[in-house]
N, CA, C and O atoms as CSV, one atom per row, in Angstrom:
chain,resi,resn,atom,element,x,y,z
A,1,UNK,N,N,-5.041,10.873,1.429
A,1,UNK,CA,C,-4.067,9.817,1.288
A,1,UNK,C,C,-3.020,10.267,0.271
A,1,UNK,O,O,-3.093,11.262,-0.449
A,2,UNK,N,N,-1.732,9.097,0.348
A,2,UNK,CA,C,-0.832,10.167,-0.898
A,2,UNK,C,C,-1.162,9.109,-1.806
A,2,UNK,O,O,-1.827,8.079,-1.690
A,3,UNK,N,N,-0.645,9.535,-2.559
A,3,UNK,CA,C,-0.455,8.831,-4.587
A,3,UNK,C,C,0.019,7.408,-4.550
A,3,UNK,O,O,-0.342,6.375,-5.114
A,4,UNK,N,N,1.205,7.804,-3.456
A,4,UNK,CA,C,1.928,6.352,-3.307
A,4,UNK,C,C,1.087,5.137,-2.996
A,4,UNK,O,O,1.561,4.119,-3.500
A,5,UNK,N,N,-0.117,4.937,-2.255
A,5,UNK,CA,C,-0.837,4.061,-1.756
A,5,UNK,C,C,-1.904,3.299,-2.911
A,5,UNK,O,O,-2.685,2.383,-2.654
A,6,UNK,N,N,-1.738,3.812,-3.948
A,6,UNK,CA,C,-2.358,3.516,-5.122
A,6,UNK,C,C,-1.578,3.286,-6.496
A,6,UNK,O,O,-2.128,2.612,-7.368
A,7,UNK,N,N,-0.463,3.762,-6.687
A,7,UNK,CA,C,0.707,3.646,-7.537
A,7,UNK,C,C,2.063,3.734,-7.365
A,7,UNK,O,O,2.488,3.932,-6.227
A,8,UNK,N,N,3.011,3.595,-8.517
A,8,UNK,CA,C,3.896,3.537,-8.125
A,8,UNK,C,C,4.807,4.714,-10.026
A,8,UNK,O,O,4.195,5.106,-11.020
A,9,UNK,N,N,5.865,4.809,-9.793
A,9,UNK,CA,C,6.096,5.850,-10.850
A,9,UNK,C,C,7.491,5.490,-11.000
A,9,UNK,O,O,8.234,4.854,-10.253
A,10,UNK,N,N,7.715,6.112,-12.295
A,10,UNK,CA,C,8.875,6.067,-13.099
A,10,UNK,C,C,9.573,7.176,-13.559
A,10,UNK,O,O,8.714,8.048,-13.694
A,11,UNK,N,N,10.836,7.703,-13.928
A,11,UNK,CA,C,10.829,9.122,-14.325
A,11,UNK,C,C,12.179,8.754,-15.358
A,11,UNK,O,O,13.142,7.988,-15.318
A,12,UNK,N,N,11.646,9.754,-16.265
A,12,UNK,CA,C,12.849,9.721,-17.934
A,12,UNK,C,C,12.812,11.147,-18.094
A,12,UNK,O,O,11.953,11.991,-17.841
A,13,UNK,N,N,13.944,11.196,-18.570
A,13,UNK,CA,C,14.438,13.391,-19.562
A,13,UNK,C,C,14.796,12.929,-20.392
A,13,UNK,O,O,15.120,11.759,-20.592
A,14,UNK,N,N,14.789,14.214,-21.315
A,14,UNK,CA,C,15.548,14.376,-22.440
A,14,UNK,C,C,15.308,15.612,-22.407
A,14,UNK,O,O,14.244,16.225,-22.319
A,15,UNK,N,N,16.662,16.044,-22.504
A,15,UNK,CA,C,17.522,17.831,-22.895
A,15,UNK,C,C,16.713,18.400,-21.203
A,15,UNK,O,O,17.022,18.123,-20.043
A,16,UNK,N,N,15.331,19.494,-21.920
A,16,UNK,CA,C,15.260,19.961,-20.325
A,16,UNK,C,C,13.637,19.551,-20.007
A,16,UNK,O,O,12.921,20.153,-19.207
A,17,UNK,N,N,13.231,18.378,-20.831
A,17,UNK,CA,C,11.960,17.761,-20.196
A,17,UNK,C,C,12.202,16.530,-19.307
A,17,UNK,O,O,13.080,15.669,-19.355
A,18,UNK,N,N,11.207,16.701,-18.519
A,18,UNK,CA,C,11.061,15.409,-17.823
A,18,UNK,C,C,9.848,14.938,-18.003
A,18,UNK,O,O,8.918,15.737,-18.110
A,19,UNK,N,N,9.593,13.359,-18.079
A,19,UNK,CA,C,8.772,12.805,-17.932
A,19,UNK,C,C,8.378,11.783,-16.917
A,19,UNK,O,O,9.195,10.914,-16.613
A,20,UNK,N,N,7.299,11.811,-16.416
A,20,UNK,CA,C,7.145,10.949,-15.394
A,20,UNK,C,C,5.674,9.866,-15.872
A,20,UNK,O,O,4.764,10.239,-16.612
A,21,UNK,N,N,5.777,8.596,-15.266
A,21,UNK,CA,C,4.968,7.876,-15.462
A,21,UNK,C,C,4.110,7.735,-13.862
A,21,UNK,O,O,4.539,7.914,-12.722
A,22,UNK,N,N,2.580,7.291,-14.421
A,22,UNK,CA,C,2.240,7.148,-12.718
A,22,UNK,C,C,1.338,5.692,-12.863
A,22,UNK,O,O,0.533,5.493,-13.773
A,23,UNK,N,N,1.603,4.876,-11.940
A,23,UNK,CA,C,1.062,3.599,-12.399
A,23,UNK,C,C,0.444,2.415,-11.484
A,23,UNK,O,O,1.109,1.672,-10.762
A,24,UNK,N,N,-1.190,2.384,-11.685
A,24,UNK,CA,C,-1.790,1.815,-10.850
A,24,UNK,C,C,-1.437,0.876,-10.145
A,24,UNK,O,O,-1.290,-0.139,-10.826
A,25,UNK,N,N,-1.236,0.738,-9.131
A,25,UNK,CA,C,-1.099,-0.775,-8.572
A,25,UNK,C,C,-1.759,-2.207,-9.109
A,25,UNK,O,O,-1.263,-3.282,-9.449
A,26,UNK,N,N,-3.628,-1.507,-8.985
A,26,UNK,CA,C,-4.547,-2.051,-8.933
A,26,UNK,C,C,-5.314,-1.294,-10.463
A,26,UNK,O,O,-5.863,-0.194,-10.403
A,27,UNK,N,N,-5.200,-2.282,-12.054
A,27,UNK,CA,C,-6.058,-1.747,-13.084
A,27,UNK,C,C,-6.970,-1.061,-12.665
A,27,UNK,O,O,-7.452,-0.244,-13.449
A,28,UNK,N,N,-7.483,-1.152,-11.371
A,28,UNK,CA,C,-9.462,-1.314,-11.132
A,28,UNK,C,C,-9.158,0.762,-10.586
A,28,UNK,O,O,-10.135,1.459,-10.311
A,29,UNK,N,N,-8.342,1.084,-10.567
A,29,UNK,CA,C,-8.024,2.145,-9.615
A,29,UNK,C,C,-7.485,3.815,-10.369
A,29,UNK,O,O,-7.280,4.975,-10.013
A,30,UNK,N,N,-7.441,2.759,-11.896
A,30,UNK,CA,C,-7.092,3.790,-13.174
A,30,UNK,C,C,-7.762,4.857,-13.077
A,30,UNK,O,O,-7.217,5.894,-12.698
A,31,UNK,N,N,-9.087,4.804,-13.406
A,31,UNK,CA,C,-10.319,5.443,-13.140
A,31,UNK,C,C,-10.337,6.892,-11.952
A,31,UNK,O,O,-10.424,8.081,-12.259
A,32,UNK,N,N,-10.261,6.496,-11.036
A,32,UNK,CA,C,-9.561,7.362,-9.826
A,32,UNK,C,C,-8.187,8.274,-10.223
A,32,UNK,O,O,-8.332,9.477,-10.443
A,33,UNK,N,N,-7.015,7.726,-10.295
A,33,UNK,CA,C,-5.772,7.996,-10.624
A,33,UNK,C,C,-6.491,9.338,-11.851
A,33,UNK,O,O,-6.394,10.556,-11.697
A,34,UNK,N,N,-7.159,8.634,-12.974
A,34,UNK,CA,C,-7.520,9.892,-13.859
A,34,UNK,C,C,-8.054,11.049,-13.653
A,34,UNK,O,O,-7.777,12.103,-14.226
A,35,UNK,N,N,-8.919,10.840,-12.731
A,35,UNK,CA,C,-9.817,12.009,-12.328
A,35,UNK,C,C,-9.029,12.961,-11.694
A,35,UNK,O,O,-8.962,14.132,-12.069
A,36,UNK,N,N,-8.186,12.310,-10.357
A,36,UNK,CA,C,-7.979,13.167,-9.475
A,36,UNK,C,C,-6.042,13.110,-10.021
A,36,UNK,O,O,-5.340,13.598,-9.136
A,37,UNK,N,N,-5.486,12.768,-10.871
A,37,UNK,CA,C,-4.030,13.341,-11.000
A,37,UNK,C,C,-4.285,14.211,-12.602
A,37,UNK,O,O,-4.474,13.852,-13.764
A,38,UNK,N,N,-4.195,15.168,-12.073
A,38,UNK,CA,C,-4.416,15.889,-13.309
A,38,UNK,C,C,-3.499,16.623,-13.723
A,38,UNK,O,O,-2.564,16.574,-12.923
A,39,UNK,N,N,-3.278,17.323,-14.623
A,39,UNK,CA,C,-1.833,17.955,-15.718
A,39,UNK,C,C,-1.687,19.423,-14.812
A,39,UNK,O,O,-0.563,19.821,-14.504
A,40,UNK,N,N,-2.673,20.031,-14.497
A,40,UNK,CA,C,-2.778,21.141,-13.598
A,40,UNK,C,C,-2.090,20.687,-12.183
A,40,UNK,O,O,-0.938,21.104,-12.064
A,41,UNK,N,N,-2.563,19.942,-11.137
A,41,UNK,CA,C,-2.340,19.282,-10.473
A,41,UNK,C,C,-0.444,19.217,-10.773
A,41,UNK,O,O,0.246,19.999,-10.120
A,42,UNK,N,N,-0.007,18.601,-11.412
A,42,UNK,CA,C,1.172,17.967,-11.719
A,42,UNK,C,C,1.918,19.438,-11.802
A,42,UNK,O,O,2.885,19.752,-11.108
A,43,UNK,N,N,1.366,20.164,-12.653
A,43,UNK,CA,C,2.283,21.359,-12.460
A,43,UNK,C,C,2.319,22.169,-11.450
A,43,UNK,O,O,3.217,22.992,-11.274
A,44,UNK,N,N,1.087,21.955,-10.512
A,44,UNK,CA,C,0.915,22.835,-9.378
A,44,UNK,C,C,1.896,22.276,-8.239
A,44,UNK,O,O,2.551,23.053,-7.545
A,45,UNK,N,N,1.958,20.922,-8.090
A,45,UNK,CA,C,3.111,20.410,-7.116
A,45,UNK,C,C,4.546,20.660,-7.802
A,45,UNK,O,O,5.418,20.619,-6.934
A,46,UNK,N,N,5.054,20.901,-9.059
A,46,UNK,CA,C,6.147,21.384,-9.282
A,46,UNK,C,C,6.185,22.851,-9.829
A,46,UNK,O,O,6.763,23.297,-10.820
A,47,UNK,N,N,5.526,23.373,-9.045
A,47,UNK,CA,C,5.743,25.001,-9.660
A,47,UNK,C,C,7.092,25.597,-9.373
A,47,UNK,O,O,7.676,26.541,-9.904
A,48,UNK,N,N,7.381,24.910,-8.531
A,48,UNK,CA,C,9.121,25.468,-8.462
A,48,UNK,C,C,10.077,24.926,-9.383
A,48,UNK,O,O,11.225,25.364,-9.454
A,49,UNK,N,N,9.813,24.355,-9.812
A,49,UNK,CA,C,10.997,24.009,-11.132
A,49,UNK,C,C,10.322,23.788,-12.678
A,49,UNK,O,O,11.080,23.774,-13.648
A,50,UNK,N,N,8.704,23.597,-12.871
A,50,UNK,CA,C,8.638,23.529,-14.127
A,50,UNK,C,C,8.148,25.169,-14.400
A,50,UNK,O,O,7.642,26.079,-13.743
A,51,UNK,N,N,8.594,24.954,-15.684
A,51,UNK,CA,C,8.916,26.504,-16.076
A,51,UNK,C,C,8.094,26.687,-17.319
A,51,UNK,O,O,8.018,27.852,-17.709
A,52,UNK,N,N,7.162,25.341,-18.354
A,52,UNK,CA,C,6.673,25.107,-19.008
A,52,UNK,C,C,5.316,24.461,-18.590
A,52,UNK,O,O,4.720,24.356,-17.518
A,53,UNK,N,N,5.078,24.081,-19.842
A,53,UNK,CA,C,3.627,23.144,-20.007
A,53,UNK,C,C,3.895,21.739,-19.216
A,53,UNK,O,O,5.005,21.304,-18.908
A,54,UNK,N,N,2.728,21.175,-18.976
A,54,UNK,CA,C,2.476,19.925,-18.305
A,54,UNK,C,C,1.801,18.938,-19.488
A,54,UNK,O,O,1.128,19.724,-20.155
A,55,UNK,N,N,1.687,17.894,-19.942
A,55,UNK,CA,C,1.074,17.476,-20.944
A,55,UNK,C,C,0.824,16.224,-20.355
A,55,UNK,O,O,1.798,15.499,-20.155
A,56,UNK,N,N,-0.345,15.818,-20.027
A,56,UNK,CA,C,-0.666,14.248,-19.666
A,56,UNK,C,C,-1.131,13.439,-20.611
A,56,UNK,O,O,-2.044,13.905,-21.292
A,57,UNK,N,N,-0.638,11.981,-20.935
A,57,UNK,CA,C,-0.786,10.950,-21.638
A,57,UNK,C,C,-1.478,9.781,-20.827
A,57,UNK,O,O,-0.950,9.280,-19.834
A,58,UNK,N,N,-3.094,9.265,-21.495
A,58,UNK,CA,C,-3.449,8.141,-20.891
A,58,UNK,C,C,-3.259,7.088,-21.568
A,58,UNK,O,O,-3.266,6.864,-22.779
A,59,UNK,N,N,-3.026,6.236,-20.346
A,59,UNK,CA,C,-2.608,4.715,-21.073
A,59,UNK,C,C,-3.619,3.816,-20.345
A,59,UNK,O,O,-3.189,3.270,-19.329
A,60,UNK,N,N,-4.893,3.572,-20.696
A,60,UNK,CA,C,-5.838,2.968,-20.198
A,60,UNK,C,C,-5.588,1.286,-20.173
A,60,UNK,O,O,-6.207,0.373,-19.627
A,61,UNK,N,N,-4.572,1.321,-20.895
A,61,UNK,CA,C,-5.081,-0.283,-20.919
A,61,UNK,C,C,-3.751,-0.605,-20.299
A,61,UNK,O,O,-3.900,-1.803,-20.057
A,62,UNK,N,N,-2.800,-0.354,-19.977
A,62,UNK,CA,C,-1.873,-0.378,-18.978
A,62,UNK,C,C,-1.972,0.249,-17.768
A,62,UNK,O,O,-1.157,0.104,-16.858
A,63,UNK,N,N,-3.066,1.027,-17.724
A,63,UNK,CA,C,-3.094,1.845,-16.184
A,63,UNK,C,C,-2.297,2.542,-15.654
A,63,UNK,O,O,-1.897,2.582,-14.490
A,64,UNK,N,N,-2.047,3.129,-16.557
A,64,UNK,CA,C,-0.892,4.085,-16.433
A,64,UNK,C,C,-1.248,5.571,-16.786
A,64,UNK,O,O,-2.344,5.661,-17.340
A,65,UNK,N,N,-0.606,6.731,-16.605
A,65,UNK,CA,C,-0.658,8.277,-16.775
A,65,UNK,C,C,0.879,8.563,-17.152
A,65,UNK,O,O,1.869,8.276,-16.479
A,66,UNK,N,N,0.830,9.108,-18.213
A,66,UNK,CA,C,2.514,9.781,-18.712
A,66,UNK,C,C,2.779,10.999,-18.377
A,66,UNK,O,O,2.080,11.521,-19.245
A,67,UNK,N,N,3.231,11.891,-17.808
A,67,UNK,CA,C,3.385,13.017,-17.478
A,67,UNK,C,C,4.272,13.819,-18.082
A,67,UNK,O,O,5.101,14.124,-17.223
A,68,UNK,N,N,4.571,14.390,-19.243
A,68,UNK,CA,C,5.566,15.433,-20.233
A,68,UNK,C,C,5.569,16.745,-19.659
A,68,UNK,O,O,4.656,17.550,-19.842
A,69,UNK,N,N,6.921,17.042,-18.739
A,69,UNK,CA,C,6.845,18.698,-18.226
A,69,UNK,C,C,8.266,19.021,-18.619
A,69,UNK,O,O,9.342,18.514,-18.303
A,70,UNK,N,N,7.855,20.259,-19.591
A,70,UNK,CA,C,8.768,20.876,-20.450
A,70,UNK,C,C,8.927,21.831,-19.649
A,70,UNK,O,O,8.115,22.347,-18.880
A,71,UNK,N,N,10.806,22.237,-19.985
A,71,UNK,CA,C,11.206,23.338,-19.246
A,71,UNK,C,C,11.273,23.372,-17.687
A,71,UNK,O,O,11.135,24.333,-16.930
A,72,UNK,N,N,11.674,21.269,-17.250
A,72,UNK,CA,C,11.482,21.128,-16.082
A,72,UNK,C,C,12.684,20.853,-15.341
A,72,UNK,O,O,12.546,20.338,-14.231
A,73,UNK,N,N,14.146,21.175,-15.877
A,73,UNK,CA,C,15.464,20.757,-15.385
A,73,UNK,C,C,16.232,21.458,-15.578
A,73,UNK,O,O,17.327,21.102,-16.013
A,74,UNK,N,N,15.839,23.055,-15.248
A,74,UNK,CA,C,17.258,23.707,-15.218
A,74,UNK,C,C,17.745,23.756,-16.811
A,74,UNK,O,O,18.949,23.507,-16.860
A,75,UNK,N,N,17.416,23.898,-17.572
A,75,UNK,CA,C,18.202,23.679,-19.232
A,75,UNK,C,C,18.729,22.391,-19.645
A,75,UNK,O,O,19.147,22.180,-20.784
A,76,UNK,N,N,18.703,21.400,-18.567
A,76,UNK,CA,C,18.872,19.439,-18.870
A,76,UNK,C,C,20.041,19.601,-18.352
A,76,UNK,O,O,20.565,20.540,-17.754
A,77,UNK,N,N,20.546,18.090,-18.797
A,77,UNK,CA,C,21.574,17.571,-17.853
A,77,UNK,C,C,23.044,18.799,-17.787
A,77,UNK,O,O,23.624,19.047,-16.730
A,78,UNK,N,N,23.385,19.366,-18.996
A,78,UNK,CA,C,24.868,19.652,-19.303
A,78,UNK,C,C,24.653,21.144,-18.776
A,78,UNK,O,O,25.680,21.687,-18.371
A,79,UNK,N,N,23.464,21.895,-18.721
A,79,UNK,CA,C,23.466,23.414,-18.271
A,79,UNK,C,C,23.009,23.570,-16.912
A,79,UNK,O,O,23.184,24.678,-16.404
A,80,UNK,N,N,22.320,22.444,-16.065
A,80,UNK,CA,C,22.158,22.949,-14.805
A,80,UNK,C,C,22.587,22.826,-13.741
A,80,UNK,O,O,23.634,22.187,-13.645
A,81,UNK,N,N,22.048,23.304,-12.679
A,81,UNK,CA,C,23.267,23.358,-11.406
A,81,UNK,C,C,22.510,22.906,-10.363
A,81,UNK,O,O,22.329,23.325,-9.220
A,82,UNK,N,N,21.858,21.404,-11.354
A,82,UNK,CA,C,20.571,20.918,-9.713
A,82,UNK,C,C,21.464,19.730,-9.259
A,82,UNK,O,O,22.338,19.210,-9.953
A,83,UNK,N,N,21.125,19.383,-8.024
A,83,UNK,CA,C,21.723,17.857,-7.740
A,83,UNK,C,C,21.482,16.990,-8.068
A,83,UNK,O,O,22.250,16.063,-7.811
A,84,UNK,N,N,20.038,16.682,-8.993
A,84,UNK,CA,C,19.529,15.465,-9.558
A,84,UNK,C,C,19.565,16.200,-10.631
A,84,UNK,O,O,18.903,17.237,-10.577
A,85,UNK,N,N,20.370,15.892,-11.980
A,85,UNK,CA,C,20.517,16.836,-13.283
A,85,UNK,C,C,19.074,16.102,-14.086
A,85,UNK,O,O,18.257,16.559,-14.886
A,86,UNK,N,N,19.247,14.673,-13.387
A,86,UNK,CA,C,18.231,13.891,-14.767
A,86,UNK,C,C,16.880,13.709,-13.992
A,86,UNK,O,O,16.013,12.905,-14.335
A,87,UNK,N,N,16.799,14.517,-12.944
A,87,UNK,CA,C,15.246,14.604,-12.220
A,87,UNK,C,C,14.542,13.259,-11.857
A,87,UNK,O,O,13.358,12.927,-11.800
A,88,UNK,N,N,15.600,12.677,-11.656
A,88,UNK,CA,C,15.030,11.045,-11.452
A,88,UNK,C,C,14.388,10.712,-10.275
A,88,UNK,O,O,13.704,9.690,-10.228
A,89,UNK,N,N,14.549,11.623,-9.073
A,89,UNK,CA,C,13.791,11.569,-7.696
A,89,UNK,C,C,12.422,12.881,-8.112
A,89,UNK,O,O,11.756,13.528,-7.304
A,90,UNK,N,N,12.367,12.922,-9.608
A,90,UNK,CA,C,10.584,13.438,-9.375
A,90,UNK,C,C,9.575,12.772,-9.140
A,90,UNK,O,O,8.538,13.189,-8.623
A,91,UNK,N,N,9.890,11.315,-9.630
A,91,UNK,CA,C,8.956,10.756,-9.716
A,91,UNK,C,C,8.753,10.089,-7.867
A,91,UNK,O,O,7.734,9.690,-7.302
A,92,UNK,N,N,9.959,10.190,-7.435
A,92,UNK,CA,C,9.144,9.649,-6.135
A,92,UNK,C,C,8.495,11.013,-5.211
A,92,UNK,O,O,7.699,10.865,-4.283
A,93,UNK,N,N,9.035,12.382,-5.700
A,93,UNK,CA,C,8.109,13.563,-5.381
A,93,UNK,C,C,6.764,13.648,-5.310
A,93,UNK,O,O,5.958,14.172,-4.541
A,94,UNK,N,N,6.698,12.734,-6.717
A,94,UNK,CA,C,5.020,13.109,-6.664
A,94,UNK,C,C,3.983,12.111,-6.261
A,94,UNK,O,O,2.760,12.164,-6.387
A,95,UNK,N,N,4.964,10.938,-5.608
A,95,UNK,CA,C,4.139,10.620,-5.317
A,95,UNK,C,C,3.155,10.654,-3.421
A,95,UNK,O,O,2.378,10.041,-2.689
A,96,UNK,N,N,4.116,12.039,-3.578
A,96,UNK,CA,C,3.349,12.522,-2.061
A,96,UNK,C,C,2.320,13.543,-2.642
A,96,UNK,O,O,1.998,14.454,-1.879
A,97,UNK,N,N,1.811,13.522,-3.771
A,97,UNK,CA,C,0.970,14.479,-4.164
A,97,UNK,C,C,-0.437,13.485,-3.031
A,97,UNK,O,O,-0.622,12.282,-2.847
A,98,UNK,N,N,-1.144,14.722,-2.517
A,98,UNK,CA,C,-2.246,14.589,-1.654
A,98,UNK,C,C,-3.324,14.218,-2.706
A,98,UNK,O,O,-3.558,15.026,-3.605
A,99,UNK,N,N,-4.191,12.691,-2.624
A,99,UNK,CA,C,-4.937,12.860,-3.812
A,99,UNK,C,C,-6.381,12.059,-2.250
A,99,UNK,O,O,-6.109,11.606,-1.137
A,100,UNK,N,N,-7.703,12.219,-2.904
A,100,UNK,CA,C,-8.471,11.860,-1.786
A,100,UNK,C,C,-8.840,10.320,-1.186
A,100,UNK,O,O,-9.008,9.485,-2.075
A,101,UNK,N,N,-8.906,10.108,-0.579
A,101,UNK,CA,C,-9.375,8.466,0.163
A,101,UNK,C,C,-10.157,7.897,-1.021
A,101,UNK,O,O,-11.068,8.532,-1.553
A,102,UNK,N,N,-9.729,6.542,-1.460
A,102,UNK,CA,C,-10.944,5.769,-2.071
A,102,UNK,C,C,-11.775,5.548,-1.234
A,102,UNK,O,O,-11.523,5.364,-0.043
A,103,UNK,N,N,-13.064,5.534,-1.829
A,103,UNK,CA,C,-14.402,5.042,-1.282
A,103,UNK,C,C,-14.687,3.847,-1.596
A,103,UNK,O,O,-15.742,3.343,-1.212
């Protein structure tokens, strides 16, 4: 199943990080979301543009996952030559990340 069917996401930069948020639909589903979206994971679906570390932040009591990927925009908004400078369609990227069927 994808990501999307269980959350929904947000995406913020600054200079040449991006951050993405990923966020349960359902509190009850956090649990899942943790296991299987992982910082590896996150960098493995953007290996073409992050060029750095992946750093994941849990937010358990909001049900949420923060996602910090440095070195992920081309040098940020004023040095690169992408069509989305502020990477704001990552967050709906990932959420075709393939994650497995709830049981």
């Amino acid at each position: 199943m994808k990501l999307r069917e269980i959350a929904h996401s947000r995406t913020g930069d600054k200079g040449n990080t991006s951050n993405i948020s990923v966020i349960a639909y359902d509190p009850a589903n956090y649990a899942f979301l943790e296991k299987h979206v992982t910082a590896k994971r996150v960098k493995d679906f953007f290996s073409d543009i992050v060029e750095g570390d992946v750093v994941r932040y849990e937010l358990p009591k909001i049900g949420a996952l923060n996602f910090v990927m440095y070195k992920a925009l081309g040098g940020g908004v004023t040095r690169t030559l992408a069509l989305d400078i502020h990477g704001k369609s990552l967050s709906s990227a990932l959420m075709n990340l393939d994650i497995p069927d709830l049981k």
